[in-house]
PAFI-389017 format. One record per atom (N, C-alpha, C): y, x, z. Coordinates in steps of 0.001 Angstrom, whole numbers, padded with zeros to 6 digits, always signed. Layout:
YXZ...
//
This chain:
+113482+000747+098206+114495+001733+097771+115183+001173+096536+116768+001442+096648+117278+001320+095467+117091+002018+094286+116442+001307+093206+116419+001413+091673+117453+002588+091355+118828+002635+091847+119613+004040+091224+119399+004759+091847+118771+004553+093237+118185+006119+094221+117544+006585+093768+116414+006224+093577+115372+006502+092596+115347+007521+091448+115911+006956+090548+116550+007488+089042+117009+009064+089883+118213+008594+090254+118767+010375+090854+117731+010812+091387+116858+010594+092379+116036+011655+092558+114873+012211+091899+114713+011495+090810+113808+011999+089989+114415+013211+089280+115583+012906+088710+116583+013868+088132+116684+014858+088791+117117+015397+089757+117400+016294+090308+115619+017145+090876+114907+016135+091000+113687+017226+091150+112862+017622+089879+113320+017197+088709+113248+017452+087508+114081+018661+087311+114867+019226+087873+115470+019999+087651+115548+020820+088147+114542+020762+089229+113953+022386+090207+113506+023756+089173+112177+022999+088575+111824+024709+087522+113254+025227+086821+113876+024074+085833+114608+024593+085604+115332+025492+085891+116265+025119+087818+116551+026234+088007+116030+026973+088333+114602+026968+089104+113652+028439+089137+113838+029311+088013+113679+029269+086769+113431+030172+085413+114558+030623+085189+115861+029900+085659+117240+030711+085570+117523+031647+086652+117070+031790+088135+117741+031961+089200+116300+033066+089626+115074+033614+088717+114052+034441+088507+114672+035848+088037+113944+036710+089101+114480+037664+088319+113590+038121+087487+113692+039675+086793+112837+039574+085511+111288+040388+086008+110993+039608+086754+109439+040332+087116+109814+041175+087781+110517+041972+088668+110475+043097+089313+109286+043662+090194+109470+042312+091100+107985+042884+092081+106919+041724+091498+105801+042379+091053+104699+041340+091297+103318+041941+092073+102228+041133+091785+100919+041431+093019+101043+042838+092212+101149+043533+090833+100797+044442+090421+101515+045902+091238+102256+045773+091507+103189+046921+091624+102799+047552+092562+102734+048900+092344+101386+050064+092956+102469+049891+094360+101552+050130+095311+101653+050499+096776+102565+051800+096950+102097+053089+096053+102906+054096+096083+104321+054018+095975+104884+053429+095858+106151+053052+095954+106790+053199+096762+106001+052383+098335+106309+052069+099439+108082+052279+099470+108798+050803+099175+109671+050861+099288+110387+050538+100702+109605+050275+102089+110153+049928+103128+110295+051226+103849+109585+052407+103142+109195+053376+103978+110515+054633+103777+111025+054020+102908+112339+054838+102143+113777+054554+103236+113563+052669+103671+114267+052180+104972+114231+052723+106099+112783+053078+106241+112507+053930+107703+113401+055028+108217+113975+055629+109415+114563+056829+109677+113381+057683+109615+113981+058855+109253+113290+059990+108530+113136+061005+109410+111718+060847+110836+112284+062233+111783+111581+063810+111300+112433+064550+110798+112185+065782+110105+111759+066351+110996+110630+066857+111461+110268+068063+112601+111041+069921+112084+111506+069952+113121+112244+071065+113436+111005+072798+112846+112065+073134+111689+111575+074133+111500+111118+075238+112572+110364+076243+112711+109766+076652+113106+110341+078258+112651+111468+079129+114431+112164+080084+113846+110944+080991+113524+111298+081843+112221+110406+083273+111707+110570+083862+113068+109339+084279+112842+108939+085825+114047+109588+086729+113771+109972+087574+114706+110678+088503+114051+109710+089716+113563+110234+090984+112522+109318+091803+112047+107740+091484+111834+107021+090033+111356+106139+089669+111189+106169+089253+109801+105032+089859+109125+105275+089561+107450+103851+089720+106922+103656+088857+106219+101939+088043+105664+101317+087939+107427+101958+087620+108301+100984+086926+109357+100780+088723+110095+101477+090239+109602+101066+091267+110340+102273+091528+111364+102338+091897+112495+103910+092752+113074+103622+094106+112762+105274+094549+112715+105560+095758+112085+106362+095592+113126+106950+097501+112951+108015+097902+113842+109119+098187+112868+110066+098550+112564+111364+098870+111983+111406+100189+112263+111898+100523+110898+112104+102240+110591+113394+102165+109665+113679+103995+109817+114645+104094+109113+114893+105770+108608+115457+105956+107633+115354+107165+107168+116764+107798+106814+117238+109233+107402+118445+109115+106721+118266+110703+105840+118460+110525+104557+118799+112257+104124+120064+112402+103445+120370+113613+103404+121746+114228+102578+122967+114530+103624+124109+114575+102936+125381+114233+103843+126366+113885+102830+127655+113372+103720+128856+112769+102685+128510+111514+102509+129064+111058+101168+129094+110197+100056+127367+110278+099674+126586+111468+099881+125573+111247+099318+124228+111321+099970+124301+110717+101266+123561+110177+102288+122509+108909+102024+121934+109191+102236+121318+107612+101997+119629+107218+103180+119715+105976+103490+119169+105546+103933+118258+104717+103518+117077+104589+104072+115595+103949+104106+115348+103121+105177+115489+101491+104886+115253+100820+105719+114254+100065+105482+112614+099842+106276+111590+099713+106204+110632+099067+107436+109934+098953+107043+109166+098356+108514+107502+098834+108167+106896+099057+109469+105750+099485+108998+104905+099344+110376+103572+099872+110413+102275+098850+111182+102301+099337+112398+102162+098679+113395+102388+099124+115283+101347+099921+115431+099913+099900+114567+098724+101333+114970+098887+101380+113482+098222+102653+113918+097043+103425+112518+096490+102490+111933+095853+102049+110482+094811+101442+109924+094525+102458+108566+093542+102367+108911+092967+102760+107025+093241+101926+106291+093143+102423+104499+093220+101173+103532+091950+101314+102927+091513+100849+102094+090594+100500+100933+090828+100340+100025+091428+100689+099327+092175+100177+097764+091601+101182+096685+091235+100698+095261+091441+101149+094339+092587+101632+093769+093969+101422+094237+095597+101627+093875+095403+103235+093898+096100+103565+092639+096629+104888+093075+097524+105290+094449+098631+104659+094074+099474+105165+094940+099845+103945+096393+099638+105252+097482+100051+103961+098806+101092+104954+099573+101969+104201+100190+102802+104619+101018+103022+104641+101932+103074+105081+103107+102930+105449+104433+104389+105881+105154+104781+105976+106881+105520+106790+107730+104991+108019+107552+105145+109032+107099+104826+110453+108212+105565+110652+108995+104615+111104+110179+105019+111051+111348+105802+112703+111533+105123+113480+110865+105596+115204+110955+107322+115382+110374+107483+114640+109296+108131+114575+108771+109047+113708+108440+108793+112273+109060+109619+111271+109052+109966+111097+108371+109478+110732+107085+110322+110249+105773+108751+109190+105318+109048+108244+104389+108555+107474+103555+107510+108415+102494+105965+108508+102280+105673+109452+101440+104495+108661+101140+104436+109375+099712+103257+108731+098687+102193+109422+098406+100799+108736+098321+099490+109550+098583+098722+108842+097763+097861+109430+097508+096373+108453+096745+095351+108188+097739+095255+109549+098350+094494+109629+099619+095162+109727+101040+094690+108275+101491+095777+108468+102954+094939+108745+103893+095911+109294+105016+095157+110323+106175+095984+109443+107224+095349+108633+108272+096049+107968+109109+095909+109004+110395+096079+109646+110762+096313+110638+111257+097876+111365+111413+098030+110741+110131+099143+111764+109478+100674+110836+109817+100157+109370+109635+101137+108749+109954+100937+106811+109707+101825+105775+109740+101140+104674+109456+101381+103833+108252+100660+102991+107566+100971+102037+106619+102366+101786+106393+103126+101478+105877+104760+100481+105712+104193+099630+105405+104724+098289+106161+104374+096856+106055+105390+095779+105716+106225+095363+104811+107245+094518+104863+108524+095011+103819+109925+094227+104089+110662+094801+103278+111341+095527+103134+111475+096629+102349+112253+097790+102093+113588+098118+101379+113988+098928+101889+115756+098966+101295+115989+100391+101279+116562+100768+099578+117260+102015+100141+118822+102041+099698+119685+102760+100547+121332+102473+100047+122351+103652+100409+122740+104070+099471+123606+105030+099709+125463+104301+099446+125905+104670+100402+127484+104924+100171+127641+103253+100176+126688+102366+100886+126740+101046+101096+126426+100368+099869+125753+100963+099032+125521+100222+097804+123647+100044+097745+123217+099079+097445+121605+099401+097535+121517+100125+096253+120160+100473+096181+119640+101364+095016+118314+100780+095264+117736+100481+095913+116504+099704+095952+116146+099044+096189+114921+098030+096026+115083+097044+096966+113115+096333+096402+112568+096308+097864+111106+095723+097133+110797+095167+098110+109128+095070+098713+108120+094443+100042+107259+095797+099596+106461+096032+100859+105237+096520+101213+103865+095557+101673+102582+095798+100998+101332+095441+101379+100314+095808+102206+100476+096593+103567+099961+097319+103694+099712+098662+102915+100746+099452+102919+100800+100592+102229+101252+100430+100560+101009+098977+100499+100789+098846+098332+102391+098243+097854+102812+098628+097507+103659+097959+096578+103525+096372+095926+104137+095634+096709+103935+093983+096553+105359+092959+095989+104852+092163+094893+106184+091529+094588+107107+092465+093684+108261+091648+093560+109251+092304+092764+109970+093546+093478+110320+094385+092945+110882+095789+093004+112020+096192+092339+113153+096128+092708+114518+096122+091700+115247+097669+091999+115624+098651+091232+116639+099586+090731+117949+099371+090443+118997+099921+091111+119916+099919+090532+121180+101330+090347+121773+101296+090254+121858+102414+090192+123450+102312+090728+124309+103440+090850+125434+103545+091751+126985+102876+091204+127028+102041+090644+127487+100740+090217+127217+099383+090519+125827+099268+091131+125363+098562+091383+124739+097484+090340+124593+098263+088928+123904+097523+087865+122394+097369+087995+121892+097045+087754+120398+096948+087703+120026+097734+086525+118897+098422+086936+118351+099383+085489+116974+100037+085578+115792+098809+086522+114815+098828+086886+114782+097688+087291+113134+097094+086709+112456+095777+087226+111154+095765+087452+110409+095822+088385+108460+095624+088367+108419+095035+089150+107169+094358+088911+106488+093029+089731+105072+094014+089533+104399+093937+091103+103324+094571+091376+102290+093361+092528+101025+093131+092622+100466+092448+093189+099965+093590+094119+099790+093587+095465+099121+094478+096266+098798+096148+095523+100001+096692+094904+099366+097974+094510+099549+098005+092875+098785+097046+092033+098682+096416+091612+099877+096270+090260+100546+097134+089124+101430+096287+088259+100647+095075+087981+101845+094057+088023+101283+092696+087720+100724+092465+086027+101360+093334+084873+100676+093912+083943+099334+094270+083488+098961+094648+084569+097424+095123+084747+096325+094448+084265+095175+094325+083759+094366+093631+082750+092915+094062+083631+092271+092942+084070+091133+092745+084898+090440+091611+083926+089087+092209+083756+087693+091435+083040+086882+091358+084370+085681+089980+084421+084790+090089+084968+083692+090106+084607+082927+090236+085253+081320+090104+084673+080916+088245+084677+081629+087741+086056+081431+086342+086155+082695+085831+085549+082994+085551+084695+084675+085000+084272+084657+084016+085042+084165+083175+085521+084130+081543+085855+084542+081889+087190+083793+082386+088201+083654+082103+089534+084743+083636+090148+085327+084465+088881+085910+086003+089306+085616+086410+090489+084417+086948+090863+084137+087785+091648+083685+089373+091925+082886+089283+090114+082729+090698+090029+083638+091562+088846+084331+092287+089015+085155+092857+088005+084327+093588+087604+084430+093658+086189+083989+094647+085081+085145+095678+085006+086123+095513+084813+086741+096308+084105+088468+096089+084573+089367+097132+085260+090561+097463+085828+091251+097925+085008+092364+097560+083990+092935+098936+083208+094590+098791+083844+095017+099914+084162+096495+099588+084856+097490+099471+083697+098585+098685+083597+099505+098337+082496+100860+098144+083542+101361+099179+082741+103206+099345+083477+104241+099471+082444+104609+098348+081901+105988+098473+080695+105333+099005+079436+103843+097678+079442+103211+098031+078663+102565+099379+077822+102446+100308+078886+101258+101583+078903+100393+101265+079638+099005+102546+079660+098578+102288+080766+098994+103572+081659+099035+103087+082996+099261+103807+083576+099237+103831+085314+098187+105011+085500+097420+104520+087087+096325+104481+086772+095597+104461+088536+094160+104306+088191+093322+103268+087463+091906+103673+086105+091522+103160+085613+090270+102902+086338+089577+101519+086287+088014+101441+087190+087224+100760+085725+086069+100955+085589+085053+100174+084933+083802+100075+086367+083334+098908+086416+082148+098700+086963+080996+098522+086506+079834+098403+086959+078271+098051+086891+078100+096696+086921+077208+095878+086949+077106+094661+087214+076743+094224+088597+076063+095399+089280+075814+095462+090641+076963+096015+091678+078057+096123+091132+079285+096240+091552+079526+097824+092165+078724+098474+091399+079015+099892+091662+080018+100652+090676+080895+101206+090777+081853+101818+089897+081045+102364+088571+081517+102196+087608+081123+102878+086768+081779+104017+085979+082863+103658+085730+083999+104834+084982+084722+104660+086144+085859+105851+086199+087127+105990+087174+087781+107373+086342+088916+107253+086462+089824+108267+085714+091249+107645+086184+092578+108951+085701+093742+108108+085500+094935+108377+084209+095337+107273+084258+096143+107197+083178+097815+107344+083445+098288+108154+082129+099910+108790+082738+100108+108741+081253+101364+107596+081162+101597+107626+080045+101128+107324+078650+100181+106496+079073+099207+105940+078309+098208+107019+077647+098099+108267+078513+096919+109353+078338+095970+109725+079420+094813+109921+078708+093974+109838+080100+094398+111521+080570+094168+111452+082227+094785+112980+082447+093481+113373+083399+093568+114829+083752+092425+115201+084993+091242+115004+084714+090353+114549+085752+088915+114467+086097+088723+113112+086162+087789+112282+085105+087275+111715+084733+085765+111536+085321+085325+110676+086067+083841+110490+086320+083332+109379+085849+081984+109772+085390+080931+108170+084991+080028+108358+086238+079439+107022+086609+078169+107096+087538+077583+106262+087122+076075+106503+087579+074561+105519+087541+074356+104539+088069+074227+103182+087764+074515+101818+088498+073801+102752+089714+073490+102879+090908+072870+103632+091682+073899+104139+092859+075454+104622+091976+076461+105472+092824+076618+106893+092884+075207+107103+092002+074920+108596+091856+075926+108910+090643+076569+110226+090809+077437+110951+089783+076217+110861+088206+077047+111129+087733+076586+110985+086124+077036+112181+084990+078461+112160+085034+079339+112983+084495+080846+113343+084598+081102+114073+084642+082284+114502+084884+082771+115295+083810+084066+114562+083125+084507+115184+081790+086223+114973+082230+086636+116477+081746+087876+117129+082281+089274+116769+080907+090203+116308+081759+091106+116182+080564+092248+116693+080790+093525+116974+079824+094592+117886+080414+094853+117227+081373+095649+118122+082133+095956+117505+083992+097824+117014+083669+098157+117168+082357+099803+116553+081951+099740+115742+080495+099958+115120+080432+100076+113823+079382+100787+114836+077922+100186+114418+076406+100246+115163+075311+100468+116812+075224+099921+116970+076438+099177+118524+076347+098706+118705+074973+099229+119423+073820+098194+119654+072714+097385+120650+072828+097585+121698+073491+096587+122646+073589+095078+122308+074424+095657+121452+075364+094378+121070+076251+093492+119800+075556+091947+120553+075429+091366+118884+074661+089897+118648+075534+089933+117713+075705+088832+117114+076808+086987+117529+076763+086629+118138+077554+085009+118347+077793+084129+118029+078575+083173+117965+078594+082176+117622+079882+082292+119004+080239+082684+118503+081688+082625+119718+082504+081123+119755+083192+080605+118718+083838+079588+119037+084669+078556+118068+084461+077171+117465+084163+076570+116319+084345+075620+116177+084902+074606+115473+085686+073853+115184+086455+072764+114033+086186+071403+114059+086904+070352+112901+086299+070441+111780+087332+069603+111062+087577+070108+109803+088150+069168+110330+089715+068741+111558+089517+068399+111950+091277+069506+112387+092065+070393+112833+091100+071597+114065+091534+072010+115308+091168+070955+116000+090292+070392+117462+090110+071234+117606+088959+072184+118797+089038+072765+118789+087782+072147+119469+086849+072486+119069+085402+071515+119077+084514+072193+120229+083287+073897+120217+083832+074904+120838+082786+076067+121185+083331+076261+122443+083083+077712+123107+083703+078188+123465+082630+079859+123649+082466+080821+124343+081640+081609+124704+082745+081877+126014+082548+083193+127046+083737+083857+127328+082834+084179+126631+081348+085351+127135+080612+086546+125874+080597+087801+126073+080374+088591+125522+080425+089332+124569+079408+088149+124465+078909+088502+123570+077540+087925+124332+075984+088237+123200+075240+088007+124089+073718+088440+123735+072910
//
């Protein structure tokens, strides 16, 4: 080989790194660069599986039938649009208040104690609207008041807001006996626009009620009971039946031993 072949090709392969270190980019990908990335997978076509249409009148996984309510006349008519449960069911709830069809009467009505007999649960979402304007607007839980709940009034301003969990103001202040694992509640106090207000529960540790009463207005009202981890009555102490009653002031009306046998009566109406 020629002596100047030579020379040039040394030169020029002398001058490979060089241009490697210019023609490098600045580290972008190396062995390090997490997998999560997956930047080929971003290349891939993307086959979206086809939503899945809502059932109709099916809500938390129950079917309901559709209802409707009309009262008044004129301009001042208004309607109740609702959905509620294809049978009868009982509830179970500690909630004061649950809401139901009556069937006698066909209107939307509120109970502490429901009589399925009488008519069925409302299950889903509710509307009420006069003169085409809403005035209400919430969900049903099986009978409970669920989610947000909006007021408005015949302007269509808003001038009511609650958020309720199954019954439930979301306000509401629950202790347990287990804090960690919340299974056994100690203690229910209802809180609505910061009062209390609604039914109050205290429990046992054996998960038997212990106090029950209710609250209106941040006053305790009515009949008040304690019981004996047991279930057995205990006491019953009477309070005005209307919130800052001053004349009415609270007594043990009746109390009992942990067999049942009452031990103490009052037939007076206060003192």
């Amino acid at each position: 080989m020629k002596p100047g072949l030579i020379i040039t090709l040394l030169v020029v392969v002398g001058c490979f790194p060089l241009l490697a270190q210019e023609e490098q980019p600045d580290q972008l990908f190396t062995i390090d660069t997490p997998a999560s990335l997956d930047f080929l997978r971003e290349e891939e076509p993307i086959n979206t599986p086809k939503k899945k249409k809502p059932k109709k009148n099916v809500f938390y996984g129950v079917k309901t039938k559709k209802g409707f309510v009309r009262k008044g006349v004129g301009e001042r008519t208004t309607y109740e649009l609702f959905h509620y449960l294809k049978k009868p069911e009982t509830t179970q709830t500690l909630v004061r208040d649950i809401y139901y069809y009556d069937y006698a009467r066909r209107e939307v009505m509120r109970t502490s104690r429901f009589d399925p007999k009488k008519g069925v649960l409302v299950h889903g979402p509710y509307q009420k609207i006069q003169n085409g304007i809403t005035l209400e607007t919430g969900i049903f839980y099986k009978g409970l008041k669920h989610g947000r709940w909006m007021k408005y009034n015949r302007d269509s301003v808003l001038v009511d807001k609650e958020k309720y969990f199954r019954g439930w103001p979301k306000e509401s202040l629950i202790s347990y006996w287990d804090p960690v694992e919340k299974t056994k509640p100690k203690e229910i106090i209802p809180i609505e626009f910061g009062e209390k207000e609604g039914n109050y529960y205290m429990f046992h540790e054996n998960g038997q009620v212990a106090v029950t009463g209710e609250y209106h207005w941040n006053q305790r009202v009515g009949d008040w009971y304690e019981y004996y981890p047991n279930g057995r009555r205990k006491k019953l102490i009477a309070y005005p039946k209307e919130p800052f009653d001053k004349n009415g002031r609270p007594y043990v009306k009746t109390e009992w031993n942990d067999k049942g046998k009452e031990i103490y009566r009052n037939n007076k109406t206060g003192v």
